[in-house]
C-alpha positions in Angstrom: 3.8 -9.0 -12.4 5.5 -7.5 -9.4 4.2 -5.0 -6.9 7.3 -2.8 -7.9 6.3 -2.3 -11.2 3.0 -0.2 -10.1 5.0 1.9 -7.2 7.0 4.5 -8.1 10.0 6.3 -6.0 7.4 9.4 -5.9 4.6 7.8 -4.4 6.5 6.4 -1.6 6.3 8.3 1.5 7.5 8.3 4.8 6.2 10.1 8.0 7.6 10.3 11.7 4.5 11.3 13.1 1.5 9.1 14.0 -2.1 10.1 12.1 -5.6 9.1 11.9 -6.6 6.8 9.2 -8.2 9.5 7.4 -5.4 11.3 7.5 -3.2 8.5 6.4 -5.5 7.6 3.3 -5.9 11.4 2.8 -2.2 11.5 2.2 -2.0 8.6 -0.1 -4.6 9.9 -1.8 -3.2 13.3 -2.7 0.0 11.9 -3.8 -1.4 9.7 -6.0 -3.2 12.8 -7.6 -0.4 14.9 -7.4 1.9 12.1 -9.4 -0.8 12.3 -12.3 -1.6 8.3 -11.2 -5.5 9.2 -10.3 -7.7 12.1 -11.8 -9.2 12.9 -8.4 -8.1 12.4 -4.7 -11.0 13.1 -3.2 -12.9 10.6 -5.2 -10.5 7.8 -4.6 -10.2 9.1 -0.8 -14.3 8.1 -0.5 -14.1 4.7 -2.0 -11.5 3.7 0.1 -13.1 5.0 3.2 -16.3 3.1 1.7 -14.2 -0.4 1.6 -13.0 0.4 5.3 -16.6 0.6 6.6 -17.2 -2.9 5.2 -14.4 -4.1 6.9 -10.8 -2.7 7.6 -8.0 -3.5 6.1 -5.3 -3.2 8.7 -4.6 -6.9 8.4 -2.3 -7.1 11.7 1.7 -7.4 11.9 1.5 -3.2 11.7 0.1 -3.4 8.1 -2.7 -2.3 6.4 -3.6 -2.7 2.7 -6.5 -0.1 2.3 -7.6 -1.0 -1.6 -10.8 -0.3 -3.9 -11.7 0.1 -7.8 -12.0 3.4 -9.0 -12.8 4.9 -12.4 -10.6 7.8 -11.4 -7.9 5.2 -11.1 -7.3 4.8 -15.1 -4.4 2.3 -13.9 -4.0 -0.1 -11.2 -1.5 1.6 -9.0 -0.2 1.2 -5.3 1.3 3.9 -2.9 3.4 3.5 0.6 3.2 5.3 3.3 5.4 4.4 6.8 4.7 6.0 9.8 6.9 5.9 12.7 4.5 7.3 15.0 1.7 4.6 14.0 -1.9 5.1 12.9 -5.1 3.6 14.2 -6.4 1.8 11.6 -8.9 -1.0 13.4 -6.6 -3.5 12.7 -7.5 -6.5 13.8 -5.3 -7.0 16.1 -5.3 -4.0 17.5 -1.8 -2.9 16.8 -1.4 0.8 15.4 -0.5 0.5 11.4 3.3 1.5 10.5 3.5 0.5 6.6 0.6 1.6 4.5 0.2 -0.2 0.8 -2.7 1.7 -0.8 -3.7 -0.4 -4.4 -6.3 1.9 -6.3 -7.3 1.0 -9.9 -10.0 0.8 -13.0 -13.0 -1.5 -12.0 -11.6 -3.4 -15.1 -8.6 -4.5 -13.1 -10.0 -6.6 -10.9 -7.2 -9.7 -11.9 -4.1 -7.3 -11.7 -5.7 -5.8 -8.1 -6.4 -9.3 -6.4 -2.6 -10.3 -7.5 -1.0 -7.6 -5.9 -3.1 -8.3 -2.9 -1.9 -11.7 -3.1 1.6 -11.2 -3.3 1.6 -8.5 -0.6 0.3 -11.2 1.8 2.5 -13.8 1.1 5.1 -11.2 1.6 3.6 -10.6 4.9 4.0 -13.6 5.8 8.2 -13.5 5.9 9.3 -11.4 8.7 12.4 -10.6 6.5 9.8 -8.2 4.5 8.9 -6.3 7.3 12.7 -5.9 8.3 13.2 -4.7 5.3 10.6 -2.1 5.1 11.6 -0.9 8.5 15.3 -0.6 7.5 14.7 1.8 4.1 16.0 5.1 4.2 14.5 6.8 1.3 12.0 5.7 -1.3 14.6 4.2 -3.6 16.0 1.8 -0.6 12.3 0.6 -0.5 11.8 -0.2 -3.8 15.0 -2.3 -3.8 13.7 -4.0 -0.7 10.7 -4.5 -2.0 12.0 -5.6 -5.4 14.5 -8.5 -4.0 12.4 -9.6 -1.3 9.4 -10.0 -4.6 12.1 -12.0 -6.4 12.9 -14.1 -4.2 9.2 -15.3 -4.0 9.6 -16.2 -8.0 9.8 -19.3 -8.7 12.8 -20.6 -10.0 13.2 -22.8 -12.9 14.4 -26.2 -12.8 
């Protein structure tokens, strides 16, 4: 299961400006409804707000992976957003947020959710990732990215 496989080129954005963290997740949000991937933005837009007052989710390195279950997810589903101007997103530490993975999806999904949030931070944890989301162009540059930098992580047989 990659992360690729839930992120299509439509719900990958890209922003020069900086924005609030409500506005980020507001965005996110409304894509995802607009792409038929969740039944209602606003909805989604509260849980996630909901999981950031428990703890946020801006997990340093100018990343954040804002996540929560929703029944108006019907699919586990992730969204990008990368802003060049940064958002504040109470990372911890302290850094404004520039790449944005939002992961929504049915309560019954728990197992697929906690992968994806697995993989994205082992990702995180080879700086040729973040190059590589810094250096796409357009949504379709990302998702190749994204897709060899995923492979590479698979184990190889022997």
């Amino acid at each position: 299961m990659l992360i690729c496989d839930h992120l299509r080129a439509e719900n990958v954005l890209f922003q020069t400006e900086g924005a609030s963290k409500l506005a980020a997740l507001r965005t996110l949000t409304e894509q995802l409804a607009h792409s038929g991937d969740i039944r209602d933005a606003e909805a989604c837009l509260e849980v996630l707000l909901a999981r950031e007052k428990l703890m946020t989710t801006g997990v340093g390195k100018g990343v954040a992976l804002p996540h929560a279950f929703s029944p108006e997810a019907p699919q586990t589903v992730v969204a990008y957003l990368r802003s060049e101007g940064g958002v504040d997103f109470d990372a911890i530490d302290e850094k404004p947020v520039h790449h944005i993975f939002c992961i929504l999806g049915p309560p019954s999904a728990e197992g697929r959710h906690l992968k994806i949030l697995a993989r994205l931070a082992r990702l995180l944890n080879h700086a040729d990732f973040l190059a590589a989301l810094h250096a796409a162009s357009s949504a379709e540059d990302l998702l190749a990215a994204l897709r060899s930098q995923e492979e590479a992580l698979q184990p190889h047989p022997s």
